[in-house]
N, C-alpha and C positions, 0 to 999 in steps of 0.2 A: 504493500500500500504506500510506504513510502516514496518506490520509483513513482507512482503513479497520483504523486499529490502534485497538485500546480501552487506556486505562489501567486495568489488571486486576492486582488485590491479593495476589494469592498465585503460585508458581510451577507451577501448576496443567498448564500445558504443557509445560514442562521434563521433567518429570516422566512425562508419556504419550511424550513422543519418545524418553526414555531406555528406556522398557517396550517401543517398537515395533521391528520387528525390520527390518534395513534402512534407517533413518532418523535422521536425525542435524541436528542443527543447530549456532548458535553457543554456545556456553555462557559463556563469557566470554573478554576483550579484554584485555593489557595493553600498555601504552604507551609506549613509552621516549623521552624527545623528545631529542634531542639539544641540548648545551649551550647553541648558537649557531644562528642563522638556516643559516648555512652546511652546520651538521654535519647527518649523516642521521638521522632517523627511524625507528625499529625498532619493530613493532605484532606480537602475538602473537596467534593467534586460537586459542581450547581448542573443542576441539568436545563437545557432548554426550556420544556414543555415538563411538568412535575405529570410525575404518573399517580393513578387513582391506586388508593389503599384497597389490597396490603400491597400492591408491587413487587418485582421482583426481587425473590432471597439471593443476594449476591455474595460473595464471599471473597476471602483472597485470592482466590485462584481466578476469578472471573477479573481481575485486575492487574494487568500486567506492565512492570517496569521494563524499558529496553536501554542503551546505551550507557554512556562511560569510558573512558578511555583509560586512565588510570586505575582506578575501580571498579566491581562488576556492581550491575544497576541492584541495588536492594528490593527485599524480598518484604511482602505485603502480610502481614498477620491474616491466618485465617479469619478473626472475626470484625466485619466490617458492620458498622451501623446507619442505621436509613435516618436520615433526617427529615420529620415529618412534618404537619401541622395535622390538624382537625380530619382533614379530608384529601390530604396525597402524600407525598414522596417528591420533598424539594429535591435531595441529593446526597450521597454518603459521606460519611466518613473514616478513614484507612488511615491506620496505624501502620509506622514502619520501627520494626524493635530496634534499640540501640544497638550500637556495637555493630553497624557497618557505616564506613567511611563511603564518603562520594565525591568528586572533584571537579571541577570548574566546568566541566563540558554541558551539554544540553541533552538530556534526557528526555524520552517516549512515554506517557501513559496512555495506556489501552483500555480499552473495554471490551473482555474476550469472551466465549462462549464457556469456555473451561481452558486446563489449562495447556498451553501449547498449540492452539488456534489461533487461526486470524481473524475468524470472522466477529462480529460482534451478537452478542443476544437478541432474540428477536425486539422487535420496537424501539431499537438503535440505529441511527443513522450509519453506516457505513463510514461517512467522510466527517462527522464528527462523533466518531468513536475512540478517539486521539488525540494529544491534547501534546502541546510539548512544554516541559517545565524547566526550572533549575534552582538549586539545592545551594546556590553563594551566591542568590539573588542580593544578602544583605552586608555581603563583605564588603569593605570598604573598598573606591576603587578614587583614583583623580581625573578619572576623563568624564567626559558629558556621559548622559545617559544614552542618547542615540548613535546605533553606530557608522559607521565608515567606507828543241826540239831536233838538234840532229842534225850528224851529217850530211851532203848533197848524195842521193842515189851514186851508187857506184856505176861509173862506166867506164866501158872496156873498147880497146882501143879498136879489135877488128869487128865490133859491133856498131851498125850502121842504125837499125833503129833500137831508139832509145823507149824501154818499157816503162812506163808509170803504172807504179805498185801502190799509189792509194786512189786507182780509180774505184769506186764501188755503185755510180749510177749507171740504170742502163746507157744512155747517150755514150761516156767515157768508155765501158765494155767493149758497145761495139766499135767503137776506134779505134779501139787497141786490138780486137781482132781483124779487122780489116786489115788494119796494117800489118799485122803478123802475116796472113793472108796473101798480099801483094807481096812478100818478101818471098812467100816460102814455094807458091805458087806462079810459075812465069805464065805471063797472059794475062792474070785476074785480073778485071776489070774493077770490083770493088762497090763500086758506085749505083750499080744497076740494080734497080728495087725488083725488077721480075728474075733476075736469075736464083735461083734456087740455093745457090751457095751463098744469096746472100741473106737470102729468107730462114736459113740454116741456122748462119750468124746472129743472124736478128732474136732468133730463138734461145738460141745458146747464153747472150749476154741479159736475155730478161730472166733466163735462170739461174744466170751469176747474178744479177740484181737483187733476185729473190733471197738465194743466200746469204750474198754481202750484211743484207736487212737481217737475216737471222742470226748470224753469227755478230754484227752491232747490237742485237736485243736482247742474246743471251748474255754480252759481257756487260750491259747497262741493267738488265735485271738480277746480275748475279752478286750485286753487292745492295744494302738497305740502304746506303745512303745516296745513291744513282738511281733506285730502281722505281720505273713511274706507272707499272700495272698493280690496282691494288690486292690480285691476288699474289703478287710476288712479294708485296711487302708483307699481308699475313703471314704465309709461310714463312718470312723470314722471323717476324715475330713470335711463333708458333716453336722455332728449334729453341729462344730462350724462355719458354713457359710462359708467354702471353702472348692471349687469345683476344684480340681487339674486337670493341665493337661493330657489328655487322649493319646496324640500323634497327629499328622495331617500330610498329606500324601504334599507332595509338589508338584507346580504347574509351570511350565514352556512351553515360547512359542515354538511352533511347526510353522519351513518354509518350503513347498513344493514348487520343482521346476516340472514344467513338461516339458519332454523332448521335441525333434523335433518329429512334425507326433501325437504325443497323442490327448486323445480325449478332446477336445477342451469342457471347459463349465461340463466336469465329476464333479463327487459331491464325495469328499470323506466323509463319515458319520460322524454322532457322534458316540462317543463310536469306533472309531479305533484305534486299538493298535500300541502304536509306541514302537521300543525296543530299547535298547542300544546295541551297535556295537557286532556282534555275528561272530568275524573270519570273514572267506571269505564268508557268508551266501550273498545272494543278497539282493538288496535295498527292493522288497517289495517278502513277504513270503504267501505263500497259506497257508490256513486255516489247513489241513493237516500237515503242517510243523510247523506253529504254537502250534495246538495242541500237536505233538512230544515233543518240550521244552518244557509246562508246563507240562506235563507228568515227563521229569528226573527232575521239580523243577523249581519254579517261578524266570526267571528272575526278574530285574528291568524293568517292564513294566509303559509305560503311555497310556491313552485312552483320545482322543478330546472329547471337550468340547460340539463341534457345529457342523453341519455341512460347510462342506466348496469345494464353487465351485473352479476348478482351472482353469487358464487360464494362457497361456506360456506367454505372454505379462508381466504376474508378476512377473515374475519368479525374476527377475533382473529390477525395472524401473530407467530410469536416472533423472535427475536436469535437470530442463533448467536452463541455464543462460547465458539469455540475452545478447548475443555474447560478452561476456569476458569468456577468457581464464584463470583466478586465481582469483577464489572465494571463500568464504566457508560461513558455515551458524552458525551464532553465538549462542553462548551459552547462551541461552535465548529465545530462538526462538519459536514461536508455529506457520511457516505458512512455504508453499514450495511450488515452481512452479513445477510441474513434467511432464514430456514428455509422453500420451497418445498415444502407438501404437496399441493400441489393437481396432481402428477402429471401438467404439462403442459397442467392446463386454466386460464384465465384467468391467463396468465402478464403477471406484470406490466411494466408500456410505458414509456418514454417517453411523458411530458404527463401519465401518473397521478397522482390525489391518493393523499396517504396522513397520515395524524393518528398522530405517536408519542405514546403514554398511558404516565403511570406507571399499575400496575394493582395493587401492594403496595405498601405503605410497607419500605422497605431496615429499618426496624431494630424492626418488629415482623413482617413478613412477610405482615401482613393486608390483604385488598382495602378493606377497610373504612376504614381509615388513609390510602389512598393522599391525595396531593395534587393535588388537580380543576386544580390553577396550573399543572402540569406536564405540559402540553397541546399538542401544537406542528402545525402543517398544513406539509406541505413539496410541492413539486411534482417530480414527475420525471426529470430530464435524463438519466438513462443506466440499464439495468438488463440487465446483465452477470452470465453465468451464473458461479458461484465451485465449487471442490472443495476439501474437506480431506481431504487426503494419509490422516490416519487413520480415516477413519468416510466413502468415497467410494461408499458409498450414499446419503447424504445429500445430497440436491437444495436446492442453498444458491444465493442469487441474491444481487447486490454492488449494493445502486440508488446514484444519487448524484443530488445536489441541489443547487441555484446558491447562491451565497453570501449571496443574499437572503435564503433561507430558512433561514442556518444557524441550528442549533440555538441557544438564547437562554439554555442551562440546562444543567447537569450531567443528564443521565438516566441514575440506576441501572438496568442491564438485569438485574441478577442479587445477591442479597447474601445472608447469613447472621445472621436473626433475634440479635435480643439476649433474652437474660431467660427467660421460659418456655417460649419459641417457638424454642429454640436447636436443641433435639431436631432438629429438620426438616429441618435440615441447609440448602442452600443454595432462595433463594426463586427464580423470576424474577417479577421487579419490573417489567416493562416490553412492554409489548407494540405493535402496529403495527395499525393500524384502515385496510384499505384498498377496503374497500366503501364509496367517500368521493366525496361532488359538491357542487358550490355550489346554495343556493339564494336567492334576492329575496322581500321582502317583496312581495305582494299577491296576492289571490284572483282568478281568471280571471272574468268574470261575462258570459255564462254560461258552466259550467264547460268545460274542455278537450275538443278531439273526440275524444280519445283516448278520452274517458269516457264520451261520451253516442254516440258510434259504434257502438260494441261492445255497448250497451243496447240500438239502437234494433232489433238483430239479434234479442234476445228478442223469444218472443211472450207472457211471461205477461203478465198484466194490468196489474199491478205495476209492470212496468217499459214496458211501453207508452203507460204517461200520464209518462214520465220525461221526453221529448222536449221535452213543453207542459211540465214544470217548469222544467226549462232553462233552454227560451225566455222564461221568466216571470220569471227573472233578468237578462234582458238589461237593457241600459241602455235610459232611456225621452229622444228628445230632444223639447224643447221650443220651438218649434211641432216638428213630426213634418215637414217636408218644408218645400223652398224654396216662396214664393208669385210667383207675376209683378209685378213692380214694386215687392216690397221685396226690403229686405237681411236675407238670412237671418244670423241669427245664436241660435244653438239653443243651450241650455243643457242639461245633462249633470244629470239625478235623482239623482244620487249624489255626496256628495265623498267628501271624502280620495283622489281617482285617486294610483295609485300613480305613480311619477318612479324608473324603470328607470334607472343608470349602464350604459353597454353595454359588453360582457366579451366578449371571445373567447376561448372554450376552446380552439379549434385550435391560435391562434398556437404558434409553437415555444416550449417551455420554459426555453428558455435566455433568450427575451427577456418570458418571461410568466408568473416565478416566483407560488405562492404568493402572498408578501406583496402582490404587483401585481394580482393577481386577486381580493383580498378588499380594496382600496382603492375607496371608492367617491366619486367626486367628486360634489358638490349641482352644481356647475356644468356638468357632462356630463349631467345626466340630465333624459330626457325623459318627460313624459304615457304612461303608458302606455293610449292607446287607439288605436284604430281605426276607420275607418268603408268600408263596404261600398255601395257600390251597384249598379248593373246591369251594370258596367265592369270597375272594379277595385276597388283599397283606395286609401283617403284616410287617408295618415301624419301626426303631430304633426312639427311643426318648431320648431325655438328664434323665428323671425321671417320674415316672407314679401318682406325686402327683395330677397334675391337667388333667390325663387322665379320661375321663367319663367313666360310666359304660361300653360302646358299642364297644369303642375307641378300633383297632385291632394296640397294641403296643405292645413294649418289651423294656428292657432295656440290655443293652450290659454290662457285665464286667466281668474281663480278669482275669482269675486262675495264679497259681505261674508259671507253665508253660506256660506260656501265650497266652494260646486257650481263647477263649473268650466263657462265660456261659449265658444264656438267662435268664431272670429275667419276669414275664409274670405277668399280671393281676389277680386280685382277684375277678373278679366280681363285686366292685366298684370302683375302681380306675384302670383302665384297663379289656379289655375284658381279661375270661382265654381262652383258648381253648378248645374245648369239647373234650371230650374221644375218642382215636379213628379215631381222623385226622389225614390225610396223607399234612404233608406237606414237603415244599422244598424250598431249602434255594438256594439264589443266592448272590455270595459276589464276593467283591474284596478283591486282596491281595498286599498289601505294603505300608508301613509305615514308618514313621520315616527320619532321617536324611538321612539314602538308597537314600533316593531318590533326593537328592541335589547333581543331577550330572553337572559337568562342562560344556561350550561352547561345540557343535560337539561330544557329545558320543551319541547322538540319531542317526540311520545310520536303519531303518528297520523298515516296515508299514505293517499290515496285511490287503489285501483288499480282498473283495469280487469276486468271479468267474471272472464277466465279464472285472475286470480290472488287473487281476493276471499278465499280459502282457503287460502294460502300461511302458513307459519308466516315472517314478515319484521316486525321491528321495527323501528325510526328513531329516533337522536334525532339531540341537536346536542352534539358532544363541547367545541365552541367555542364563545361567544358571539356572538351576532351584532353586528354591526355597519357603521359608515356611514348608520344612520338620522338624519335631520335635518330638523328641523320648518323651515316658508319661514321668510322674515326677517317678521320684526314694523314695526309702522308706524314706530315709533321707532328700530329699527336703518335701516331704508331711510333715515327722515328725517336721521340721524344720519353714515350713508355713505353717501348720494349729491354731496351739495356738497363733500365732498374727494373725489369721485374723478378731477375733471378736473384735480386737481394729482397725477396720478398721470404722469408724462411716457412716453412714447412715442418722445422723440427725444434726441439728445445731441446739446449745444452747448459747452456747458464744463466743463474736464477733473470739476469735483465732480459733472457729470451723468452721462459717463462712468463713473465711478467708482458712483454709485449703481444705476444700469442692471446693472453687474459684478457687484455685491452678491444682486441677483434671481437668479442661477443656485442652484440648490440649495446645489450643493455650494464657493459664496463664500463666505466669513466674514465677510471685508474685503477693502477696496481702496481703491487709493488711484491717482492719472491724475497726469501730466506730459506737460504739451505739448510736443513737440521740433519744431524747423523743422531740416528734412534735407537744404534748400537745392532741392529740387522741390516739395515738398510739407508740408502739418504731418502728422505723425506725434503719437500719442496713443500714449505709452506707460503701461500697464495692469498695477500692480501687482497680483495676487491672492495672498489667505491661503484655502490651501485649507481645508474641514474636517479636523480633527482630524491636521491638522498630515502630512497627505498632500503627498506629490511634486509638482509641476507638471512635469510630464512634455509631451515634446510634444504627446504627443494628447491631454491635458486642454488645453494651448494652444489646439490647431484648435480643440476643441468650444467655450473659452470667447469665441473670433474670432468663429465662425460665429454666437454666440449675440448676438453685440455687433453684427454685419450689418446688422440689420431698424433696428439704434440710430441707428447713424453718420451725420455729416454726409456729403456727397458731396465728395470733394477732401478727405478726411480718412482718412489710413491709422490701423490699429489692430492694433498690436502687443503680446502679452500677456506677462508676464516673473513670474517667481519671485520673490519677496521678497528684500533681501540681507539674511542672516542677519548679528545683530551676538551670536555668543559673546561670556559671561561668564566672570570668573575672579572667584570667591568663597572667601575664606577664615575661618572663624568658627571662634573659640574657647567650647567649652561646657561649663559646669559643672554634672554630673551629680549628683543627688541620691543622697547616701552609702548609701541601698541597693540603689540599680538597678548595673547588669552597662553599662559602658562602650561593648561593643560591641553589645549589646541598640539603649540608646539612639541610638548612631550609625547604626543603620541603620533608625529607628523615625525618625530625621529624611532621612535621604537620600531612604526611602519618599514620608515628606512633599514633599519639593521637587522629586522627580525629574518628570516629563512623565507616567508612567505611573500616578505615583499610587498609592494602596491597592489591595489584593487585591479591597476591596468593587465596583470599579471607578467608584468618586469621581476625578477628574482631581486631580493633581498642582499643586503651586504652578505649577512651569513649564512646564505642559500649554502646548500650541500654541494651545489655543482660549483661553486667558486670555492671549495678552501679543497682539497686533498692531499693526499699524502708529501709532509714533506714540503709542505706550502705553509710560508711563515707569516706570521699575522704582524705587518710594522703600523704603532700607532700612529703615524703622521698619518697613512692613508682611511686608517680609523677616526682620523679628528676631522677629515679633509671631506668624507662623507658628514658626517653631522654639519659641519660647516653648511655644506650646500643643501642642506632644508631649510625652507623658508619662514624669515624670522628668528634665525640665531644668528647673534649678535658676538659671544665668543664660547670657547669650549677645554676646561680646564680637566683633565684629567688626574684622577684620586687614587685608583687604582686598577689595574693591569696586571693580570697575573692569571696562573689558573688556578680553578676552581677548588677548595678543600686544602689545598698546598699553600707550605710559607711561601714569603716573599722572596724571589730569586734573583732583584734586580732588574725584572722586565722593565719596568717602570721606567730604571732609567737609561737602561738597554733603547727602550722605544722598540722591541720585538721581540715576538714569541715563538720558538723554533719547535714543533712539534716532533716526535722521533720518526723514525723510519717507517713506522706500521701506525702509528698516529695521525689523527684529524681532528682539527681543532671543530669544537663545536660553540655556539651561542644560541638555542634555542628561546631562552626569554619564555617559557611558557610555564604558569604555574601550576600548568598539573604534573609537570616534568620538569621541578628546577635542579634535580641532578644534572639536567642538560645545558647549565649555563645560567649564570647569572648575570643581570642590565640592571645597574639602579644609576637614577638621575634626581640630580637633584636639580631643583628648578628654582632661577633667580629672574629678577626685572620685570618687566611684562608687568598683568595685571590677569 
């Protein structure tokens, strides 16, 4: 329930539970803490609407504490008493026994069925059966209450013609033969284009030409730093263990609306071409018209991923929420009530996509305002039928989503126009787009059978020459088939072939959120082509080393003009092709940054015969992205000679230590060898990201990860950082017309770990101090300095925390050890983590 609460601006619910007849909820809480840890706890609960005598017998268990971070939430005295009058049940009150501690944080009251339920007892509101308190409401605090080249050719004496040994064009060749010719032969005339011996000649020197050019191409591509085909340079990068990038085509989602009247539960395919805005073309194009455009030349095409049914219901779904009028769903969020009108049909799954849109701007009300940024794709992982108690005709569904995909943004679902537009009364600002699927850059060539299938079933005219268009697109290779006694190797009519990253939509959603399915690696992605023969299909592979003999592969790469050449089998590492196959290539075409088009330039579907008449539109509510042009000669040249200092192994502890660093989620680290009297042990400091737990099972995974590393006879053990808390004291003089406690908490902001509300990290953010990173107070003073309204800043004391005075002070630095990090958390429910005290002067 708590994914699923909104922060909503008015008391909009209160207010419907008080009007319902039979329904009641919490209305407010008061607190009594007792003096001492020891003494009891007394907690008052009012209820909305007081229930008729005798009411509900509720007890402890029917009342449940949640949270605590320090402390676990206290536990409720079996016997609770009803607070009555004459004629009802204003609201109980619950005793909590002494002798449990509680800490600064904000704690959950419930109202359960019994104990270890969520739900609440009947003639309780759901959404006010929860109430949140805190237990150091009355501790003292100083901030506001609201919060925040050489010698001449040799020649010799009885030789009459002089040979030039760097002729290598044709013209030169045959000069130089002619004149060989005339010398060697008496009579030759030389000259005459119809004699035969000169058409010989003619022959001979365009096949020394041919040479010449070969024997110049193999010594210009046999070194990396000359060589200007880019499949010479891969290979060349490829003998020192890097594998450059190839290019990958980009991936962006696709939202259909379907209009009024269309066919209800229709299945748009995989593999449908969506295009980008083509003029006044209509929203979806016949096969016919399609194939027209790629005939004058490939636009920027994309093809779905999956198929996908649609249903008008999707098109657009709303928020519920819960009769308030000014809501929104926070930034953070992985869960949402949604309004089910689709009456049981196309009910939404697990593994569905769905795109939340703002669709009005909150404080003019209009669609035209809204902001295109506040755009978010989320994947599926639960969808859970919901009721509200008051309006239980309403077919409301609960989805939730992995925390990968949590929301990145505040999204108003509903607000109340400012200025002219106030009349309107309340807007909704937000809706749910879940006729939603991935699509890749590249056009099928020739187009999908889904499309030229269901064509070849007409008989008009029209569409009966569609087939030969088609096929008129196909790829053409060069030569067209193996020959006996060479090496085929066939070159592809077309570039830009597209380079597919591969996605599974099936995977379960919990391991294959969103953000994971719109990642596309340049280094996962392969050629998208194909080749057919009398057999089977012949797949693109990354390299035919661990291809078996039988294995029907190829490898792709791409000439100076950037057609791409087939690289084929030898009969052990790769099958070859026999002599004499007919085969046929099927590819896509588009690659590269091309294809990271903007919000809204997708406008155009190619669909099959029976739906060519559907009222359905498409665009892209997202950007696409993961498009990436290959690497260039000078990035290859540039990272291939460091990659074999890229290490693979660990030998000593700093290798250790850098290996640890590669996991994602390492900041730093730092190794110490230990001898355990069997063996050496590698002990493995890590600094997680953003200042996360090392928990045991971040240990196993960072073990397991360090495996593939380790020497043999070398254990590897991974450990926590030891935190070294600080104790900070500063004196600060407040500029005579700022507010004392204003500024004191405008630097606590500053330095604390969490940092500003903008979510800028904090001086003592976790990812700023690690290992071995010394704290000097100049840059400690130089921060406070620059918060607004400090005037000077005298420092008391410096040192760490629990420890005598070592001199930091007047060192001005703090050096933490080798497996240490300094910490300042400032929070008091964990002031082992660092103590901040200020004292505050001037001001007012």
């Amino acid at each position: 329930m708590i994914g699923a609460r909104y922060t909503c601006c008015d008391p909009g619910r209160r207010a419907a539970v008080a009007a319902a007849e039979g329904l009641t909820g919490i209305d407010y809480v008061e607190v009594a803490v007792g003096r001492t840890v020891a003494d009891p706890t007394e907690i008052r609960v009012r209820l909305v609407s007081p229930l008729p005598l005798p009411g509900p017998a509720l007890t402890g268990e029917n009342f449940a504490i949640t949270g605590g971070v320090r402390f676990p939430a206290p536990v409720v005295a079996p016997a609770v008493e009803a607070l009555k009058n004459h004629q009802s049940v204003l609201g109980y009150r619950l005793t909590l026994p002494g002798g449990q501690p509680t800490d600064f944080s904000t704690y959950s009251l419930s109202i359960v069925r019994a104990a270890g339920a969520r739900r609440p007892p009947d003639g309780f509101d759901p959404r006010l059966s929860s109430v949140e308190i805190s237990f150091k409401r009355d501790c003292p605090t100083d901030f506001d209450c609201a919060p925040e080249g050489g010698t001449p050719p040799q020649s010799f004496a009885n030789e009459a013609l002089i040979i030039d040994r760097t002729a290598r064009d044709w013209p030169a060749l045959r000069r130089q033969l002619l004149d060989r010719m005339a010398e060697l032969v008496p009579g030759f005339a030389g000259a005459e284009a119809a004699d035969f011996t000169t058409t010989l000649v003619e022959a001979l020197a365009y096949r020394l030409d041919q040479q010449s050019y070969r024997l110049d191409w193999i010594g210009t591509e046999a070194l990396p730093t000359t060589a200007r085909e880019p499949r010479s340079l891969v290979r060349h990068a490829r003998l020192v263990d890097y594998v450059p990038p190839q290019g990958a085509s980009a991936r962006v989602p696709v939202a259909v609306t379907l209009g009024s009247g269309g066919p209800e539960g229709a299945v748009m395919p995989a593999r449908t071409p969506v295009l980008v805005r083509q003029g006044e073309a209509p929203p979806v194009l016949g096969i016919g018209a399609y194939a027209a455009r790629l005939q004058g030349g490939v636009p920027v095409v994309f093809e779905t991923l999956a198929d996908l049914p649609l249903w008008s219901w999707r098109n657009a779904i709303g928020f519920h929420r819960w009769s308030d009028d000014a809501c929104l769903l926070p930034r953070g969020a992985t869960q949402a009530t949604l309004v089910d009108t689709g009456g049981g049909a196309g009910p939404i799954r697990a593994g569905d996509l769905l795109v939340l849109v703002e669709t009005a701007a909150p404080d003019t009300g209009l669609a035209a305002d809204a902001d295109p940024q506040r755009r978010h794709m989320v994947r599926v992982t639960r969808a859970e039928p919901e009721e509200d108690l008051l309006d239980p005709s309403l077919r409301l569904v609960t989805v939730t989503w992995g925390a990968a995909d949590a929301l990145p943004f505040d999204l108003v679902l509903s607000a109340r126009p400012n200025g002219a537009n106030a009349a309107r009364g309340a807007v909704a600002c937000a809706a749910v787009l879940g006729n939603v699927t991935l699509a890749d850059h590249g056009a099928s060539l020739p187009p999908p059978e889904h499309l030229t299938d269901v064509a070849q079933s007409v008989t008009s005219t029209a569409e009966a020459t569609l087939s030969a268009t088609a096929d008129s697109l196909r790829p053409v290779l060069t030569p067209l088939e193996p020959e006996p006694g060479f090496v085929w190797r066939p070159k592809l009519d077309r570039a830009d072939l597209s380079r597919i990253a591969p996605v599974d939509l099936t995977a379960p959603p919990d391991t294959a959120p969103a953000a994971a399915l719109m990642t596309v690696t340049p280094e996962a992605a392969l050629p998208a082509l194909d080749l057919h023969d009398d057999f089977s299909i012949w797949r693109a592979r990354r390299d035919l080393v661990s291809a078996g003999a039988f294995e029907r592969g190829f490898v792709v790469e791409t000439t100076v003009d950037g057609r791409a050449a087939l690289r084929f089998g030898d009969g052990v590492n790769g099958l070859e092709p026999a002599p004499g196959s007919t085969i046929r290539a099927t590819a896509r075409i588009g690659v590269g940054t091309r294809g990271n088009i903007g919000p809204g330039a997708l406008a155009h579907c190619v669909l099959p015969v029976p739906l060519e008449g559907a009222a359905i539109t498409i665009t892209n509510p997202l950007a696409a992205s993961g498009g990436a042009d290959p690497a260039d000669a000078a990035t290859i040249r540039a990272s291939a000679p460091e990659a074999f200092r890229v290490q693979d192994r660990a030998i000593t502890p700093e290798d250790y230590a850098e290996v640890a660093m590669r996991h994602p989620e390492v900041v730093n680290a730092t190794a110490i060898a230990r001898w355990t009297g069997a063996w050496q042990t590698m002990l493995i400091y890590v600094d997680r990201a953003e200042g996360r737990q090392v928990d045991p099972g971040f240990r196993r995974e960072v073990e397991d990860f360090l495996d593939r590393y380790r020497m043999i006879g070398c254990d590897v053990a991974v450990r926590a950082p030891r935190p070294a808390p600080l104790d900070i004291h500063l004196e600060i003089c407040v500029a005579a017309s700022a507010l004392r406690s204003e500024v004191a908490a405008a630097v606590r902001t500053a330095l604390r770990p969490t940092g500003p509300t903008d979510g800028s990290p904090g001086f003592f953010h976790p990812d700023r101090l690690t290992f071995g990173t010394p704290l000097y107070l100049s840059v400690l003073v130089a921060t406070v300095m620059a918060v607004k309204d400090v005037a000077s800043v005298t420092p008391r004391r410096f040192q760490r925390l629990g420890r005598r005075d070592a001199g930091e002070l007047r060192a001005g630095v703090i050096r933490p050890a080798e497996a240490e990090i300094l910490e300042l958390a400032d929070d008091p429910n964990f002031p082992e983590r660092g103590r901040l005290t200020l004292n505050m002067g001037g001001g007012r």
